[in-house]
C-alpha positions in Angstrom: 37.9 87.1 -232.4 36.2 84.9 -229.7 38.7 82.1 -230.7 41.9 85.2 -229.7 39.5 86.0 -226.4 39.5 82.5 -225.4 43.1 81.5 -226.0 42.0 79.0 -227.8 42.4 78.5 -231.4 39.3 75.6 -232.3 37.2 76.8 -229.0 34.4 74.7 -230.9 36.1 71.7 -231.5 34.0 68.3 -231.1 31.0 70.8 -231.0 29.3 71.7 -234.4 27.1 74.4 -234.6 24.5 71.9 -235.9 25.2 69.8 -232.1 24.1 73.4 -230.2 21.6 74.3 -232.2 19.7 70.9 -233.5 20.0 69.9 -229.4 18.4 73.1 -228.6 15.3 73.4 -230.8 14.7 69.9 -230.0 14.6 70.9 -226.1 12.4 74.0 -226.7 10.3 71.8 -228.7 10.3 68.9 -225.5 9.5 71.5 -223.5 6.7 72.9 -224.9 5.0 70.0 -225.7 5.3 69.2 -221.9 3.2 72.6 -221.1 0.8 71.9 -223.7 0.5 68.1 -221.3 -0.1 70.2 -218.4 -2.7 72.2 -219.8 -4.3 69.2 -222.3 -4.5 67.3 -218.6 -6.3 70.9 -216.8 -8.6 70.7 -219.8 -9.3 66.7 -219.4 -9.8 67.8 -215.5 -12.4 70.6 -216.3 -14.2 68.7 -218.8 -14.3 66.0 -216.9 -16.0 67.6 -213.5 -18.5 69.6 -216.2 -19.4 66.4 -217.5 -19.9 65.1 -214.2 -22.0 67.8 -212.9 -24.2 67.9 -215.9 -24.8 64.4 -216.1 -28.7 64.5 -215.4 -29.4 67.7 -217.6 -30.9 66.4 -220.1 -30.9 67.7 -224.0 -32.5 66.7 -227.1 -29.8 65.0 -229.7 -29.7 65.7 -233.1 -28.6 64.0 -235.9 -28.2 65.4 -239.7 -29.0 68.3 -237.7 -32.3 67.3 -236.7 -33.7 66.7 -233.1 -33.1 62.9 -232.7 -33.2 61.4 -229.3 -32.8 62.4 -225.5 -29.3 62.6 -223.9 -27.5 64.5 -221.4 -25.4 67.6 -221.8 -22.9 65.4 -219.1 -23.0 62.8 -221.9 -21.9 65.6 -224.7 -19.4 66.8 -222.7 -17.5 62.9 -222.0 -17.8 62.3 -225.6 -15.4 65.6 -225.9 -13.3 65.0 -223.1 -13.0 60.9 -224.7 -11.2 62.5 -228.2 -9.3 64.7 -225.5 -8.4 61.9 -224.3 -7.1 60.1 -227.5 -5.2 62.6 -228.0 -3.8 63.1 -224.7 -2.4 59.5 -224.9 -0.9 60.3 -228.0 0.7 63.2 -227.0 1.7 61.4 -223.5 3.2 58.4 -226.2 5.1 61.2 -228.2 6.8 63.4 -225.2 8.2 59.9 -223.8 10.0 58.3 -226.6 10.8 61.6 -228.5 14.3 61.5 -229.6 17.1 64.5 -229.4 19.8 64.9 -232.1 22.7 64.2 -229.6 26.4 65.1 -230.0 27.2 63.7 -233.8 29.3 65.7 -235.0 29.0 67.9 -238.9 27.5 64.7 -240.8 26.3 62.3 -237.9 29.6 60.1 -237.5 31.0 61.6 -234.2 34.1 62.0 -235.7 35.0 65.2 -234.1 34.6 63.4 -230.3 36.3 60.3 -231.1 39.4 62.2 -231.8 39.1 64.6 -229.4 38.7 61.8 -226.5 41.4 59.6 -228.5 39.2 57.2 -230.2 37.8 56.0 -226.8 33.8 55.4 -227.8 33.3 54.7 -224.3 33.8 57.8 -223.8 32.0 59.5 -226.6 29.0 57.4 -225.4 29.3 58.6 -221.8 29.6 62.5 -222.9 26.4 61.9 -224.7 24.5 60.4 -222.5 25.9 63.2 -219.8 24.3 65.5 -222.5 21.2 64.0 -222.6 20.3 63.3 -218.8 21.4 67.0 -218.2 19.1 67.8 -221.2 16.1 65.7 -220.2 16.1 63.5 -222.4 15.2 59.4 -222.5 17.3 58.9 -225.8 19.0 60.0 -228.7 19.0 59.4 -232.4 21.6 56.5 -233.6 21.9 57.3 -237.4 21.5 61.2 -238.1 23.0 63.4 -240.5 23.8 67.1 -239.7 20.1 68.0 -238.7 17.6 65.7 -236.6 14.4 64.3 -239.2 12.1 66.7 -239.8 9.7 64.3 -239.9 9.6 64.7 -236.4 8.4 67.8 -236.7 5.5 66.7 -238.6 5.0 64.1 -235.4 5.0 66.8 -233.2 2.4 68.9 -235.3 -0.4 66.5 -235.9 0.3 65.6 -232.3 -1.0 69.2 -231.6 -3.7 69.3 -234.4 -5.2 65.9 -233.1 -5.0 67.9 -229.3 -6.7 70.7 -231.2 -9.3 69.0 -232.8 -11.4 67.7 -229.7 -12.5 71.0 -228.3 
């Protein structure tokens, strides 16, 4: 029916409905990890100026949850904000180099666009990157089936559960 409203019998063609939707969830996923930056980065901020205004009240330590030694609650409060900051940087590492599907076609060979743009990989390779700058992103994945790795996704989710783990 939307083929008939368009005019146009293979309105898809050159785009798999794995290259919309792969490309998509890979941009909401880009995307939120950059709010979760922002905020991880507020947190490292308000952690930081707490540690720095409590640097001189001191505490008593404990170990094997027994009162140990003198420190500072500033000093407990940058040993937080330093596995923030681990994770932060790991986080920071993921966002940059993280990878998007790109146009490939139904089983990664970019068939479809190569004969839509007359075997020309020039130009199959410009239409991508287009894709990606307009997207956002730094680079795509060179040998992909249909769907991007899902281990990415489990990159993404210790990413998160090491950012979780500091506080």
């Amino acid at each position: 029916e939307f083929s008939e409203l368009a005019q146009r019998q293979f309105i898809h063609l050159g785009l798999t409905s794995r290259d919309l939707t792969e490309n998509v969830e890979q941009l909401q996923i880009l995307k939120a990890l950059k709010v979760v930056q922002f905020k991880a980065a507020a947190a490292l901020l308000a952690l930081a100026r707490q540690a720095e205004a409590h640097r001189d009240l001191m505490i008593t330590g404990r170990t094997h949850n027994v009162p140990a030694q003198p420190t500072t609650l500033g000093k407990r409060l940058a040993m937080f904000g330093q596995e923030l900051l681990s994770a932060f940087g790991r986080l920071d590492e993921l966002i940059s180099r993280y990878p998007v599907r790109g146009l490939k076609g139904a089983v990664g060979t970019q068939l479809d666009q190569l004969t839509l743009l007359g075997g020309d990989a020039g130009k199959v390779a410009n239409l991508e990157a287009r894709v990606l700058k307009h997207l956002g992103f730094h680079a795509s994945l060179v040998a992909v089936g249909q769907v991007y790795p899902r281990s990415l996704d489990f990159d993404v989710v210790t990413a998160l559960h090491q950012l979780a783990a500091a506080p």
